[in-house]
C-alpha atoms as a printed R data frame, in Angstrom:
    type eleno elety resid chain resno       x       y       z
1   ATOM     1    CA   UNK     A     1 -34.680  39.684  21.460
2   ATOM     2    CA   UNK     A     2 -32.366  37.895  18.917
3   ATOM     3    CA   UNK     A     3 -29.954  40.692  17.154
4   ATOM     4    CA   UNK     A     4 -29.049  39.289  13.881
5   ATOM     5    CA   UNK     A     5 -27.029  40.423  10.813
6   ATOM     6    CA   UNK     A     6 -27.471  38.000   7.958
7   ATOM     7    CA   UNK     A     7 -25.036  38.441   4.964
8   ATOM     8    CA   UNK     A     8 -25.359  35.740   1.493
9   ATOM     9    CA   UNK     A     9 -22.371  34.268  -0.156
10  ATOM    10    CA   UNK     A    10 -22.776  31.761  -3.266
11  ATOM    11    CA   UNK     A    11 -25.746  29.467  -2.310
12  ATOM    12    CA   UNK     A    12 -24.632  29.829   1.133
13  ATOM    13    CA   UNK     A    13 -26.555  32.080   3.544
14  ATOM    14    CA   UNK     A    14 -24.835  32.752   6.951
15  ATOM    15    CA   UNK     A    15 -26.291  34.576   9.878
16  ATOM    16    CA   UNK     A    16 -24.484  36.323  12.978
17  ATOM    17    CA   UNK     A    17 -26.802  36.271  16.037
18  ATOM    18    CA   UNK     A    18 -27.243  36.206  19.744
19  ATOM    19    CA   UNK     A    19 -29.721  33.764  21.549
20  ATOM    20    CA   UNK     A    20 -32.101  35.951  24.076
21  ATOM    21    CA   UNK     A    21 -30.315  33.596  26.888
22  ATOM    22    CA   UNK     A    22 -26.952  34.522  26.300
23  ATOM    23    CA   UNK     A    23 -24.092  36.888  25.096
24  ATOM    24    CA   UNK     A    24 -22.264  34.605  23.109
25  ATOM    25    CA   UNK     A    25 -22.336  35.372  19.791
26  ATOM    26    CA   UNK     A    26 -23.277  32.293  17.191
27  ATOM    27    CA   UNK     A    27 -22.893  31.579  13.350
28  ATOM    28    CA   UNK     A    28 -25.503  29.451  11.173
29  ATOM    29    CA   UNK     A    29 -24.681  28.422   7.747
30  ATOM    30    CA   UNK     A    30 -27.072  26.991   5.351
31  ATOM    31    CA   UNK     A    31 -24.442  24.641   2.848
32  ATOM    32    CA   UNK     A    32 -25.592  22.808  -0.088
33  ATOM    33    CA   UNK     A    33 -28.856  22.089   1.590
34  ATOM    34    CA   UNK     A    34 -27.874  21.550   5.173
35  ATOM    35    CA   UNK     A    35 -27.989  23.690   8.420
36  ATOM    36    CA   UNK     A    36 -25.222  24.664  10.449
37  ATOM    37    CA   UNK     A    37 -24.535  26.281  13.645
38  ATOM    38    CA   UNK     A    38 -21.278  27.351  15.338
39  ATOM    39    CA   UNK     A    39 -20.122  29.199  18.311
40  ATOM    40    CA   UNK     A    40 -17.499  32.169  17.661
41  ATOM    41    CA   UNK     A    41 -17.422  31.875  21.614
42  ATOM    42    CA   UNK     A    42 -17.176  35.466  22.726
43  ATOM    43    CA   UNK     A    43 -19.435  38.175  23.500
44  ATOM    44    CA   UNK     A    44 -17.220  40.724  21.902
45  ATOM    45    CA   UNK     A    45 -19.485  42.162  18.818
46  ATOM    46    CA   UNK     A    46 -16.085  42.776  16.614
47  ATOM    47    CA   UNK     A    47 -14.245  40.192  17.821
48  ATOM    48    CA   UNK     A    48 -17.464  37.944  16.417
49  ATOM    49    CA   UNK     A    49 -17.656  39.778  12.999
50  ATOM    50    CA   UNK     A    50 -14.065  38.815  12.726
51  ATOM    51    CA   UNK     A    51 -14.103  35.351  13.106
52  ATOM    52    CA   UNK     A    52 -17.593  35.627  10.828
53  ATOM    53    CA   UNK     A    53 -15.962  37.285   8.036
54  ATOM    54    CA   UNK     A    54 -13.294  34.716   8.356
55  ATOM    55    CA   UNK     A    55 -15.876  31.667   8.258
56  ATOM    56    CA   UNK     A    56 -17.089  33.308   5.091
57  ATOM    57    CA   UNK     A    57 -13.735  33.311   3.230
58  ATOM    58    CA   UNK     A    58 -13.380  29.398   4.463
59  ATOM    59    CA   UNK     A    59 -16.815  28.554   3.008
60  ATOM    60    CA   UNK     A    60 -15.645  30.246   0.137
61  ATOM    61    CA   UNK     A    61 -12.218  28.374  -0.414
62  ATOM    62    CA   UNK     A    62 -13.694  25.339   0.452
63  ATOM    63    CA   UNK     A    63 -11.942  24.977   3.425
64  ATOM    64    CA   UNK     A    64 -14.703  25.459   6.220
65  ATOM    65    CA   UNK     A    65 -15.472  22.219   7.961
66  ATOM    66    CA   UNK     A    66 -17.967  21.678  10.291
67  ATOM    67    CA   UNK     A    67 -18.356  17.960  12.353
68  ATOM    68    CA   UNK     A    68 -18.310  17.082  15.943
69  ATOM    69    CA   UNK     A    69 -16.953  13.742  14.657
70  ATOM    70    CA   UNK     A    70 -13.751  15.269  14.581
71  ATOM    71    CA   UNK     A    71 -12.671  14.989  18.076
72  ATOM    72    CA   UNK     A    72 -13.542  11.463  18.060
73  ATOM    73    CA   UNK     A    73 -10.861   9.251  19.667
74  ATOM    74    CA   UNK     A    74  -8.478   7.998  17.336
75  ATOM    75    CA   UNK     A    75  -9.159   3.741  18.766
76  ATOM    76    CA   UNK     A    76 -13.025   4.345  18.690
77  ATOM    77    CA   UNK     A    77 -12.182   5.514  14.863
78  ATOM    78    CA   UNK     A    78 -10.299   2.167  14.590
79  ATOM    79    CA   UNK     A    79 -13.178  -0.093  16.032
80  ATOM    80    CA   UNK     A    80 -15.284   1.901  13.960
81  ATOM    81    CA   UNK     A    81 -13.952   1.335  11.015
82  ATOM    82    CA   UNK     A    82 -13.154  -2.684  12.041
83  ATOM    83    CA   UNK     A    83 -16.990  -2.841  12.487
84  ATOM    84    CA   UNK     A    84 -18.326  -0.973  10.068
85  ATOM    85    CA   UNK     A    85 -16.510  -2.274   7.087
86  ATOM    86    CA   UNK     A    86 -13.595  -4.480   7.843
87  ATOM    87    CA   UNK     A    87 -15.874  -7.012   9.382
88  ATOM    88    CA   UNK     A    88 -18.549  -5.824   6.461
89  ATOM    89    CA   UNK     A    89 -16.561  -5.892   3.111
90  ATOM    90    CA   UNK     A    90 -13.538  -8.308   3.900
91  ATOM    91    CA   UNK     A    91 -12.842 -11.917   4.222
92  ATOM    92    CA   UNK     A    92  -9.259 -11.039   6.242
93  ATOM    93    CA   UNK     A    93 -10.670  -8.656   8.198
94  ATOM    94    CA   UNK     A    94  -8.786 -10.445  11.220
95  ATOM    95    CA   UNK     A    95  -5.472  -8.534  10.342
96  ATOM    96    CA   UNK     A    96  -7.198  -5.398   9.874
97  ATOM    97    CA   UNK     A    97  -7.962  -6.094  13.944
98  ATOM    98    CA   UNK     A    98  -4.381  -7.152  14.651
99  ATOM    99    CA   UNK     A    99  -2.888  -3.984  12.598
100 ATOM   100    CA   UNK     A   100  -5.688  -2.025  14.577
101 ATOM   101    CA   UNK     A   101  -4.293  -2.957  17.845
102 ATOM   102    CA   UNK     A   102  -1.072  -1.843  17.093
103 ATOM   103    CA   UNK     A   103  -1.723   1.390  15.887
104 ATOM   104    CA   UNK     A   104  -4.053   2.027  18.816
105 ATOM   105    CA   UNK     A   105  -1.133   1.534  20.836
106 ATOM   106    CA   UNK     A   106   0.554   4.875  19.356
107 ATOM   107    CA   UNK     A   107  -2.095   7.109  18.758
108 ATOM   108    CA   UNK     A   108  -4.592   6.251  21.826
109 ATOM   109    CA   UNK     A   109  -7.270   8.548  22.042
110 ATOM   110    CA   UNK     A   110  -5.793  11.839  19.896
111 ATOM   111    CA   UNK     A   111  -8.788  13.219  18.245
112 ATOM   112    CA   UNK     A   112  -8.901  12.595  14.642
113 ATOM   113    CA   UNK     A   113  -8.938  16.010  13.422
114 ATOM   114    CA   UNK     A   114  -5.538  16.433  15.198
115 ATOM   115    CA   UNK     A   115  -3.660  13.907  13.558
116 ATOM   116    CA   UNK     A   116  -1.195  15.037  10.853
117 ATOM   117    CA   UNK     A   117   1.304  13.600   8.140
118 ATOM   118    CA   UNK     A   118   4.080  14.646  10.787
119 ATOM   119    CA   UNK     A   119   2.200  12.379  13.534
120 ATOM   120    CA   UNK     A   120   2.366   9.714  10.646
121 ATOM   121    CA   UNK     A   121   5.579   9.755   9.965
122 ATOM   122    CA   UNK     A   122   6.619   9.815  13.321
123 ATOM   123    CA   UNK     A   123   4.407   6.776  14.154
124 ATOM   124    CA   UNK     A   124   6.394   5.445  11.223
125 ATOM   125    CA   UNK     A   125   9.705   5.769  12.846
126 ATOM   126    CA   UNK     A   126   8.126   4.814  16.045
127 ATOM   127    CA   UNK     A   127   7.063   1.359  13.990
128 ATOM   128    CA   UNK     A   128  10.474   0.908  12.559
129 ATOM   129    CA   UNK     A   129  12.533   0.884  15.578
130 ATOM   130    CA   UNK     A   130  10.621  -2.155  17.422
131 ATOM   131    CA   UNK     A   131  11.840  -5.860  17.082
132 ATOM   132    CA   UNK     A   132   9.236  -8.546  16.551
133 ATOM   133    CA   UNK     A   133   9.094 -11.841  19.468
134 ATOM   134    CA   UNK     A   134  11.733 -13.277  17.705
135 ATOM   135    CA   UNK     A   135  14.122 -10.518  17.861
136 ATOM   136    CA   UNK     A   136  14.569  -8.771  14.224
137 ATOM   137    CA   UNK     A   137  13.219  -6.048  12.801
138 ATOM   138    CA   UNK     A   138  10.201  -5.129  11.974
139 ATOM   139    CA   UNK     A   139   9.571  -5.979   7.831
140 ATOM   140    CA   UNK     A   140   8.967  -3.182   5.227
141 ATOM   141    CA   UNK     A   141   6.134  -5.304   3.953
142 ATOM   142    CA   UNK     A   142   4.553  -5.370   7.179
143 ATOM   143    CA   UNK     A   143   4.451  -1.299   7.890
144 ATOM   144    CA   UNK     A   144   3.385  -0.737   4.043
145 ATOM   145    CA   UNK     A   145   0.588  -2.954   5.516
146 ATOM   146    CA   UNK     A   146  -0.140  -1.338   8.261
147 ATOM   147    CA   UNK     A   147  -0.072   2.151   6.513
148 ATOM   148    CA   UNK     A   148  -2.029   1.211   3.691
149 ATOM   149    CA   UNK     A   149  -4.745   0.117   6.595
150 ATOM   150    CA   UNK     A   150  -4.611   3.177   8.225
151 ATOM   151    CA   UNK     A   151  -4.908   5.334   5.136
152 ATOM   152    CA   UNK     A   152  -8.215   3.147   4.588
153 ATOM   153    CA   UNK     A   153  -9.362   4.527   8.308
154 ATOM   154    CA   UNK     A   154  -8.909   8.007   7.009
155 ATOM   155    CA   UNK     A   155 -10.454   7.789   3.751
156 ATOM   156    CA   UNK     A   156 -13.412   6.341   5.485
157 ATOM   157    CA   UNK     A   157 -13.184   9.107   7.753
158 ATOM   158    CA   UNK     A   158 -13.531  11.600   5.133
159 ATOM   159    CA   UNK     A   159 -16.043   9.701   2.624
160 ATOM   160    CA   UNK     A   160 -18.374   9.945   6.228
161 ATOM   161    CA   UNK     A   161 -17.674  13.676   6.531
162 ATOM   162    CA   UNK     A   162 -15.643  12.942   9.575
163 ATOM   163    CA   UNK     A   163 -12.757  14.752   8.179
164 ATOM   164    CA   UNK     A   164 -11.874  17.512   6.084
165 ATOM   165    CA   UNK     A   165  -8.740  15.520   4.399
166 ATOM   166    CA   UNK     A   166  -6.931  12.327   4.876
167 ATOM   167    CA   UNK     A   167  -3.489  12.998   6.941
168 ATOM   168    CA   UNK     A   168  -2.120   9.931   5.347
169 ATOM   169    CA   UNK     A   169  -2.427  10.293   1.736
170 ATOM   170    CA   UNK     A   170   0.532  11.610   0.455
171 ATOM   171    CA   UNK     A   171   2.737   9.210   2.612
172 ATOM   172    CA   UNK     A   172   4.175   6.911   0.643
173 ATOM   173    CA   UNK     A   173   5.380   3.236   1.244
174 ATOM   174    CA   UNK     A   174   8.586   2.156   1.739
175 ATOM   175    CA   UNK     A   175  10.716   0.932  -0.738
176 ATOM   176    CA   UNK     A   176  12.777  -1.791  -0.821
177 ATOM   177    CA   UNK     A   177   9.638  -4.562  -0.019
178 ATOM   178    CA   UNK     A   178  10.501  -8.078   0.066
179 ATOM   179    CA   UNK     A   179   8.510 -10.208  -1.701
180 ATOM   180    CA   UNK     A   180   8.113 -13.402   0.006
181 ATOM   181    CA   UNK     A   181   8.535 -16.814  -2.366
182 ATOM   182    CA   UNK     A   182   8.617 -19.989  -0.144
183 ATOM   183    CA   UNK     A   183   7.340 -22.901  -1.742
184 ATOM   184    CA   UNK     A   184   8.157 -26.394  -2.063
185 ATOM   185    CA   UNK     A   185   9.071 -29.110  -4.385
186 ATOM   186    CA   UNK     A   186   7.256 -32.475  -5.729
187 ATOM   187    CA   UNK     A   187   9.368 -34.449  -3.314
188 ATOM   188    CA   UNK     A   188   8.573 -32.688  -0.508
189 ATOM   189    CA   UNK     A   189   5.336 -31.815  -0.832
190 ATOM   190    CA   UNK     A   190   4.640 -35.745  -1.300
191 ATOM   191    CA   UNK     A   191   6.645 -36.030   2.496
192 ATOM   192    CA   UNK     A   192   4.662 -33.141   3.948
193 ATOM   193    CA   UNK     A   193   1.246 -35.015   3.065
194 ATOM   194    CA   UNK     A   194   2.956 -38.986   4.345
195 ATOM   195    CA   UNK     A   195   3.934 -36.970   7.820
196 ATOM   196    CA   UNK     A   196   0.429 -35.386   8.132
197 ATOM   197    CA   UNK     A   197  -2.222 -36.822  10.548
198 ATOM   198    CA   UNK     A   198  -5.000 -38.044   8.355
199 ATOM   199    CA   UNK     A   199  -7.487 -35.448   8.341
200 ATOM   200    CA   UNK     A   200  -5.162 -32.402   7.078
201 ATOM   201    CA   UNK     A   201  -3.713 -34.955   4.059
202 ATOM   202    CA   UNK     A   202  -6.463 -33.744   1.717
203 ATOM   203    CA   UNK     A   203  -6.239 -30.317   3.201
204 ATOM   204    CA   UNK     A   204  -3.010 -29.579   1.459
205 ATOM   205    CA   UNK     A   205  -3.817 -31.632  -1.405
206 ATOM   206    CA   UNK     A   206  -6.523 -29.574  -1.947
207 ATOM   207    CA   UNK     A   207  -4.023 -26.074  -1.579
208 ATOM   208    CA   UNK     A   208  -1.502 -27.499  -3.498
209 ATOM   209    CA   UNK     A   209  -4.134 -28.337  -6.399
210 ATOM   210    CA   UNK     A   210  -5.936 -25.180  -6.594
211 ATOM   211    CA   UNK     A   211  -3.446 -22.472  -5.305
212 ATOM   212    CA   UNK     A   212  -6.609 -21.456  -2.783
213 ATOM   213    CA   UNK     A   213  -6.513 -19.224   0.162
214 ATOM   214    CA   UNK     A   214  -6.579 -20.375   3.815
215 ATOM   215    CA   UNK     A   215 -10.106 -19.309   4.667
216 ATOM   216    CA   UNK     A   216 -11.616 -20.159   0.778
217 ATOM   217    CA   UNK     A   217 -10.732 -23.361   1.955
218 ATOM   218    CA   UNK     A   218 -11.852 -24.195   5.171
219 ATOM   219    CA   UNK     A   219 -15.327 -21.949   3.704
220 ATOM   220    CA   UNK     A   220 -15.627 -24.683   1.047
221 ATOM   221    CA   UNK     A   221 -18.978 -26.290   1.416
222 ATOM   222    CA   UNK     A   222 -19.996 -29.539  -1.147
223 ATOM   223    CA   UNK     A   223 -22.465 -27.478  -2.827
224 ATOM   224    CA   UNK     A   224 -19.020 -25.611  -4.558
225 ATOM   225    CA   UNK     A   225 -18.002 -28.661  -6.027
226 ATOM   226    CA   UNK     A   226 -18.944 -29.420  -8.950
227 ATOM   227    CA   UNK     A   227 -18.034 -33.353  -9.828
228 ATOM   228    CA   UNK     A   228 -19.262 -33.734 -12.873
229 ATOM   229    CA   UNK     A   229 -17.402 -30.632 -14.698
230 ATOM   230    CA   UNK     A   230 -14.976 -31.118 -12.754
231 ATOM   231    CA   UNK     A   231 -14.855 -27.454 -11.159
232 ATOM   232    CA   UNK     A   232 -14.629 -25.780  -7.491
233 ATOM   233    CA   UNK     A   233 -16.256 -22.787  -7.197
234 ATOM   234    CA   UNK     A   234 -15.080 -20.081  -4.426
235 ATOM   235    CA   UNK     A   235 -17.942 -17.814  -3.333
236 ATOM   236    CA   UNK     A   236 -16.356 -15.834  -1.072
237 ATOM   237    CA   UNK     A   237 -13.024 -14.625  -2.096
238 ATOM   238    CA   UNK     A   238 -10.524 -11.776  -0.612
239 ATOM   239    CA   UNK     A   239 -11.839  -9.888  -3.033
240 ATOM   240    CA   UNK     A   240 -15.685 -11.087  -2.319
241 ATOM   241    CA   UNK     A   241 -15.361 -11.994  -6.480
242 ATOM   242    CA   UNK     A   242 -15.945 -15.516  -7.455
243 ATOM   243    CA   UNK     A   243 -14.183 -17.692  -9.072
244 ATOM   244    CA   UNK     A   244 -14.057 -21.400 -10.681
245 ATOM   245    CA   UNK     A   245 -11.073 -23.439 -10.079
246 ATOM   246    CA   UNK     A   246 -10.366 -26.312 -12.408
247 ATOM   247    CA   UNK     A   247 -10.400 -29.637 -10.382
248 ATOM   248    CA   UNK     A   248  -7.413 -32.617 -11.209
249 ATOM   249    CA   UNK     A   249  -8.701 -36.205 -10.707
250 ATOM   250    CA   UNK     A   250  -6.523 -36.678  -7.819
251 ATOM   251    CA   UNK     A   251  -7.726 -34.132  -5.894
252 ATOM   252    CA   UNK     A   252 -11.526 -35.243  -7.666
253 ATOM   253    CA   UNK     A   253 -10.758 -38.833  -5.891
254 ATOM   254    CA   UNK     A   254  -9.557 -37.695  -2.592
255 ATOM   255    CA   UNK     A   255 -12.666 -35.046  -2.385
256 ATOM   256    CA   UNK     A   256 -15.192 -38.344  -3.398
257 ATOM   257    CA   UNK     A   257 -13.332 -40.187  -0.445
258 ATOM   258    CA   UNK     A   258 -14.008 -37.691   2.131
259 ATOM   259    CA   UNK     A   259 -17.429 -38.456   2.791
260 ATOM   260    CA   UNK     A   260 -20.332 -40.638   1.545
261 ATOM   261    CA   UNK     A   261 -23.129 -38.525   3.081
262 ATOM   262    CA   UNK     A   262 -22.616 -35.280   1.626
263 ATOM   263    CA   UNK     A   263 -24.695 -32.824   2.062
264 ATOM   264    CA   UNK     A   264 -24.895 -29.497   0.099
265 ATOM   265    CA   UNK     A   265 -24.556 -26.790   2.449
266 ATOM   266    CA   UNK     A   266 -22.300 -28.775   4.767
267 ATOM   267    CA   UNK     A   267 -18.385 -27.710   4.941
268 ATOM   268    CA   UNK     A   268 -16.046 -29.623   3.093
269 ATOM   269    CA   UNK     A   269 -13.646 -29.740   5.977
270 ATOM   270    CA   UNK     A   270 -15.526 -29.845   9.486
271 ATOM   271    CA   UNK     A   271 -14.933 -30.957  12.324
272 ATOM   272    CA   UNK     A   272 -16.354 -34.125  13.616
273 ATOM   273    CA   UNK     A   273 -19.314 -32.269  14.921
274 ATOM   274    CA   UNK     A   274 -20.399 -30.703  11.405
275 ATOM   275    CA   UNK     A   275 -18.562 -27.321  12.571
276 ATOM   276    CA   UNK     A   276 -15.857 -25.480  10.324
277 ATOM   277    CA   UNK     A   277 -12.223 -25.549  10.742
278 ATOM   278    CA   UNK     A   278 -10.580 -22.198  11.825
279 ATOM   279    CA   UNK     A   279  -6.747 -23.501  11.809
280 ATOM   280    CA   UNK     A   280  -4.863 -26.615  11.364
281 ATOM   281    CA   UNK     A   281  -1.591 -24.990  12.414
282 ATOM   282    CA   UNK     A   282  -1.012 -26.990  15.276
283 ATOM   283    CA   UNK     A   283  -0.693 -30.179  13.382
284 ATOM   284    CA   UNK     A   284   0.695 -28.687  10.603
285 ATOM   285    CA   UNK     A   285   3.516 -27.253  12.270
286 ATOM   286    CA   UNK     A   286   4.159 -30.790  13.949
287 ATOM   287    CA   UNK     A   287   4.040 -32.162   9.934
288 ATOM   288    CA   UNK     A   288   6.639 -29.893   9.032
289 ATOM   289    CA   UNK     A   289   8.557 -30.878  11.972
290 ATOM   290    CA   UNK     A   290   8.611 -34.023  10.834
291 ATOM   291    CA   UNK     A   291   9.599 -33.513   7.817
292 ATOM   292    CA   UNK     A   292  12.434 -31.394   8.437
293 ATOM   293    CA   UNK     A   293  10.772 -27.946   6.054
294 ATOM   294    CA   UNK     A   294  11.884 -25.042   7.908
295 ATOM   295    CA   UNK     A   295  10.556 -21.610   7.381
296 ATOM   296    CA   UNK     A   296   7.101 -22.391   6.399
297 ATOM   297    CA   UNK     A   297   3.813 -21.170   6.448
298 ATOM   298    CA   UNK     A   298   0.263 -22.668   5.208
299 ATOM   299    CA   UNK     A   299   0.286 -19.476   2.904
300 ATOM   300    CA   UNK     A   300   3.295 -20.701   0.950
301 ATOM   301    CA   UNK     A   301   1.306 -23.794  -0.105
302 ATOM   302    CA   UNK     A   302  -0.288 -21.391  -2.175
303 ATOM   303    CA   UNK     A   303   3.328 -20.020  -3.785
304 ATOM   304    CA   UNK     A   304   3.831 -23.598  -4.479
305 ATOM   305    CA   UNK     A   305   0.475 -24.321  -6.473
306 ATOM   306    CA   UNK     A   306   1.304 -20.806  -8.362
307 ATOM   307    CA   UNK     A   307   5.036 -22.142  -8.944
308 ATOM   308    CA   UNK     A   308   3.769 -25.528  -9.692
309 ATOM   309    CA   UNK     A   309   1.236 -24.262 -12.217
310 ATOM   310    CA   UNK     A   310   3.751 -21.509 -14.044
311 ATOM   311    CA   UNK     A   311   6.384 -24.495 -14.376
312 ATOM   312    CA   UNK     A   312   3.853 -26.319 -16.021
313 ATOM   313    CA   UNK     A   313   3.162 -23.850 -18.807
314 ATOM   314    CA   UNK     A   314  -0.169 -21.981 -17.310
315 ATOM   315    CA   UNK     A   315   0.260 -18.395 -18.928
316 ATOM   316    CA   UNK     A   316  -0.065 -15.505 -16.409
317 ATOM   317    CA   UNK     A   317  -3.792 -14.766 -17.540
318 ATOM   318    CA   UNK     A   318  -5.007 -17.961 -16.486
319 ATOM   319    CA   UNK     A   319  -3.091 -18.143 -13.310
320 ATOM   320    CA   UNK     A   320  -4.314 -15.180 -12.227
321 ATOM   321    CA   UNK     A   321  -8.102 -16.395 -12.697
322 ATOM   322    CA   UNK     A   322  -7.171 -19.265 -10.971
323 ATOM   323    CA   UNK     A   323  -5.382 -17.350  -7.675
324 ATOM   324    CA   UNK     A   324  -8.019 -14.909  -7.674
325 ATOM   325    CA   UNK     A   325  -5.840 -11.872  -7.813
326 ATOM   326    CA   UNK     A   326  -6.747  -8.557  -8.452
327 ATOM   327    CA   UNK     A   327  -4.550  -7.433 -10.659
328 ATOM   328    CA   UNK     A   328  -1.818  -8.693 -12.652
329 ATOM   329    CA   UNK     A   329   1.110  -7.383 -11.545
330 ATOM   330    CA   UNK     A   330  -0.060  -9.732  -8.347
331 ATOM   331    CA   UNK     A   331   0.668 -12.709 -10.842
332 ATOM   332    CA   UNK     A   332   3.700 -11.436 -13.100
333 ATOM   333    CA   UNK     A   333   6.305 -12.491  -9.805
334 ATOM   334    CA   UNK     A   334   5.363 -15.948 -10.604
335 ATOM   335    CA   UNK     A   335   6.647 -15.245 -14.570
336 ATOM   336    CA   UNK     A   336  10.429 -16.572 -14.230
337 ATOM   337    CA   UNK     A   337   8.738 -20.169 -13.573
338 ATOM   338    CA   UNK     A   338   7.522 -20.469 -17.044
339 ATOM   339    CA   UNK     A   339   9.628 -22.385 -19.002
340 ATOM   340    CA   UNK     A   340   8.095 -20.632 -23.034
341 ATOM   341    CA   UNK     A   341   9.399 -17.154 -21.129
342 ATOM   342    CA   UNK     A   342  12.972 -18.645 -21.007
343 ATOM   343    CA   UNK     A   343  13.071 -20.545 -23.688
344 ATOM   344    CA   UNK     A   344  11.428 -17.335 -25.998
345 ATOM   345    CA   UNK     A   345  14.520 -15.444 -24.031
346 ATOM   346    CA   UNK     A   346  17.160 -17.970 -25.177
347 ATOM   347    CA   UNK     A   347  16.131 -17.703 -29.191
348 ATOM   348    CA   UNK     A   348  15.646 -14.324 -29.327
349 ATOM   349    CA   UNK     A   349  19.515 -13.816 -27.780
350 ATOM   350    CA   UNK     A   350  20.429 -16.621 -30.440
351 ATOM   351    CA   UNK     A   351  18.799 -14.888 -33.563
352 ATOM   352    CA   UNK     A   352  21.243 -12.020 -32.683
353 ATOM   353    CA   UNK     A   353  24.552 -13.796 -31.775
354 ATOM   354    CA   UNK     A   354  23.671 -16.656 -34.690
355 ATOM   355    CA   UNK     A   355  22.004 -19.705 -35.265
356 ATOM   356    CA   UNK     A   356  22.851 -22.671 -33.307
357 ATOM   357    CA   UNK     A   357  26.221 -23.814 -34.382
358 ATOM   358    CA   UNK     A   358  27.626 -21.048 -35.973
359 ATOM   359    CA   UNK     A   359  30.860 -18.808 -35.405
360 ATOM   360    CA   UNK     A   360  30.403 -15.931 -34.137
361 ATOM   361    CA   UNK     A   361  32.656 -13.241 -34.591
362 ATOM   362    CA   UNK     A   362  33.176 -11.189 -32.373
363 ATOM   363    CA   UNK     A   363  36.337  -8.118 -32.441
364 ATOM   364    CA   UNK     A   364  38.264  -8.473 -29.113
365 ATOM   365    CA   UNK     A   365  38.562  -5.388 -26.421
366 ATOM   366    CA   UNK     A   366  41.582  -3.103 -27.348
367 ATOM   367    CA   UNK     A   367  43.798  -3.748 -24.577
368 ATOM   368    CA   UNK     A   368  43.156  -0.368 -22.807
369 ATOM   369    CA   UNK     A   369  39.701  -0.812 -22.085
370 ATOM   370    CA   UNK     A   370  39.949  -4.543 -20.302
371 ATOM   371    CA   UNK     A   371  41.238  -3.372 -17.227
């Protein structure tokens, strides 16, 4: 016979009871629509009531959580969470797995629901003190990264009901980040595409043009180009948010020279064999040998279109349609390029000194405050 002792809180109804096959003393809860049950895992009848009567001031407060999911391995979290919507809701979900890696490396297989802001910020510290391959420290940008990825894997964990809270979220990045701004001039650009091997040529032309992402590029397919408006139209963004690109005739010409046989849902830039292009970083790197550019990456071909394009006169609302950025604070580092900025600087400080040409007056320091 089942001895029960049910009690009613809110629109939650919780129930003491023993099973006719054991001693152990168990808990259901009926929450917001959904059954519970819990083990207070002893046979002791006051012992029970007071872990029950504490369960009831948790439900209460909000703070009673119930989910198995909580012991899961912190890595099978990770691959989870790589699977489920890395892979699922972003076009670089590649470093998502590298960051992954790394933090499985520190955490292993701690069970979620044991992981605090103290185990954060020790992981932190952890972080900071390794050197990369080539021997210097690890980057702030690249652990703001890496945090801001694994306060994603906690969020996720409690939008599924995995977790109560997130142990992350009131860590905050590190200061200090350095922007990086690598990008290259006319002249060398113009080198950089003489030293390349044939097929990569249009490859940067087409980066340098349009300020485009690695993989927007090599998931270009003819269909996205639109000749006679003379637009390219990216699909699949970073942001999965399209885009048109305005098209120059040089890069219009070296597109029309590419292939004679286009067909629509064929890739821009294949392979012989019809297949996409993953990298080009081989020959590129061997290009900028060449050339003699040092510190280089195909990303800053992108830095160069944006600095290109701001030194031309495109305001920042335009260039950030055109880079595809999210927001525009993402655009504003590209500001000191634009000429109208400066030269609206230089009048302004004019108006106030005097016009062009005129004396201005202006009452020397009294000796005592010069030094």
């Amino acid at each position: 016979m089942i001895t029960r002792s049910i009690h009613m809180l809110g629109d939650a109804s919780m129930a003491l009871y023993k099973r006719e096959d054991s001693n152990i003393w168990q808990m259901r809860f009926s929450l917001n629509g959904k059954q519970f049950r819990k083990s207070t895992k002893t046979s002791n009848k006051k012992a029970a009531q007071r872990i029950f009567e504490k369960a009831k001031v948790d439900v209460a407060e909000g703070k009673f959580f119930l989910n198995s999911k909580g012991k899961m391995p912190f890595d099978l979290l990770v691959s989870e969470i790589i699977e489920k919507h890395s892979k699922v809701e972003k076009a670089s979900f590649r470093r998502d797995i590298e960051i992954g890696k790394t933090l499985k490396k520190y955490f292993g297989t701690i069970p979620i629901e044991k992981i605090t802001s103290y185990d954060i910020k020790s992981w932190r510290k952890w972080r900071k003190e390794h050197v990369t391959v080539k021997g210097t420290k690890i980057a702030k940008a690249t652990l703001n990264r890496e945090l801001a990825f694994l306060k994603t894997v906690f969020n996720l964990a409690v939008e599924w009901e995995w977790l109560r809270e997130n142990p992350a979220a009131k860590i905050k990045k590190l200061k200090g980040e350095k922007q990086r701004m690598r990008f290259l001039d006319r002249e060398e650009v113009s080198r950089l595409i003489d030293c390349s091997v044939p097929f990569l040529k249009p490859i940067i032309i087409m980066a340098v043009s349009t300020g485009m992402r690695r993989g927007e590029i090599f998931n270009l397919k003819w269909k996205d180009i639109d000749f006679v408006h003379g637009f390219i139209r990216v699909e699949k963004s970073k942001n999965y948010e399209s885009r048109d690109i305005p098209m120059n005739s040089f890069l219009s010409e070296t597109l029309k020279g590419l292939d004679q046989n286009r067909k629509k849902e064929s890739y821009v830039f294949c392979r012989d064999n019809g297949e996409k292009r993953i990298t080009v970083d081989r020959v590129f790197k061997r290009a900028l040998k060449e050339v003699g550019i040092e510190d280089f990456r195909f990303h800053d071909l992108r830095h160069t279109a944006a600095s290109l394009l701001a030194s031309g006169g495109c305001d920042l609302i335009t260039l950030k349609n055109v880079l595809g950025h999210k927001t525009l604070s993402m655009t504003q580092r590209y500001a000191h390029f634009m000429p109208e900025n400066h030269e609206k600087t230089r009048r302004i400080m004019q108006s106030f000194w005097g016009s062009e040409g005129d004396t201005v007056s202006v009452t020397p320091f009294p000796s005592e405050l010069k030094n």
